[in-house]
C-alpha positions in Angstrom: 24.2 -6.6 -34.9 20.6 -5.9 -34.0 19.3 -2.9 -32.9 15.3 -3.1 -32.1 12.7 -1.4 -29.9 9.7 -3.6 -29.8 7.5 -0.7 -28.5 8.2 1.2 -31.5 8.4 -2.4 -34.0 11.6 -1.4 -36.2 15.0 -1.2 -35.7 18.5 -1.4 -37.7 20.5 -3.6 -38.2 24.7 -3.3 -38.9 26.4 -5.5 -41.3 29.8 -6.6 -40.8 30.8 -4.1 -43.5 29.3 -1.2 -41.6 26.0 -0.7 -43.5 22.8 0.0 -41.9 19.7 -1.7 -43.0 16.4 -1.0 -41.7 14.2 -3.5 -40.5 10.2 -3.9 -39.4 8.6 -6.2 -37.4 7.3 -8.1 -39.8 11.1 -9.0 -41.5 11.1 -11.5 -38.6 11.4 -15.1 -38.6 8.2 -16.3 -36.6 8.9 -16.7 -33.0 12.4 -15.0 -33.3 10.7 -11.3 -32.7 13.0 -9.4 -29.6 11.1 -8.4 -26.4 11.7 -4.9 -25.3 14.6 -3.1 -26.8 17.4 -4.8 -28.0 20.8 -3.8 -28.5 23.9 -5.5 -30.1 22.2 -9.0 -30.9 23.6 -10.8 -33.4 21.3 -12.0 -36.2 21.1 -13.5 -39.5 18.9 -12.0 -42.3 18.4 -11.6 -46.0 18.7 -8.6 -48.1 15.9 -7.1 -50.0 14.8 -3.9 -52.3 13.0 -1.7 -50.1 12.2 0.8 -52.8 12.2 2.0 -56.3 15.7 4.1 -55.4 17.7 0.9 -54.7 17.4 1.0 -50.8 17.4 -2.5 -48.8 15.9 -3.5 -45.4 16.4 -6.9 -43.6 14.0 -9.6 -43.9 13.5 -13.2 -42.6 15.9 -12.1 -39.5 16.4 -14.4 -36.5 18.8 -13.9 -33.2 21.6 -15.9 -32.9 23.0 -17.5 -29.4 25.5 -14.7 -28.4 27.2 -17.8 -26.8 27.2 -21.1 -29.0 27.4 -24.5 -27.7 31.0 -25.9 -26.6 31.8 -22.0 -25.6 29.8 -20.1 -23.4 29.9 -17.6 -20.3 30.3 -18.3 -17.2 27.6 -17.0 -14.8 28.3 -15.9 -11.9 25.9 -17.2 -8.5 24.8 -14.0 -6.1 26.1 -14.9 -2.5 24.0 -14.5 0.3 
């Protein structure tokens, strides 16, 4: 899951094993950078050394569809 504020251009990301990695701006896929701040998107990204003490940070993330074809969410129409 993605946390992100845009304004700021980094966020975190946690795994599925509960580990935070840090990510930048420019870890992005092009085109899949989030608008405004972000919470709880789910992503896929790559792990990589983000310094000499063993640390990692996402790279080449991209947003998943919270809601995949064949399932989905049913939105809901405003009456009038």
């Amino acid at each position: 899951m993605l946390w992100f504020n845009a304004a700021k251009g980094f966020g975190f990301i946690r795994t599925e094993e509960d580990e935070r990695l840090y990510v930048h701006r420019s870890g992005f896929e092009e085109g899949h950078l989030p608008v405004g701040r972000c919470a709880e998107k789910p992503v896929s990204f790559e792990r990589e050394v983000a310094d000499v003490e063993g640390g990692y940070q996402a790279v080449g993330v991209s947003i998943l569809d919270e809601f995949p074809a064949g399932g989905g969410r049913a939105r809901l129409r405003r009456q009038r």
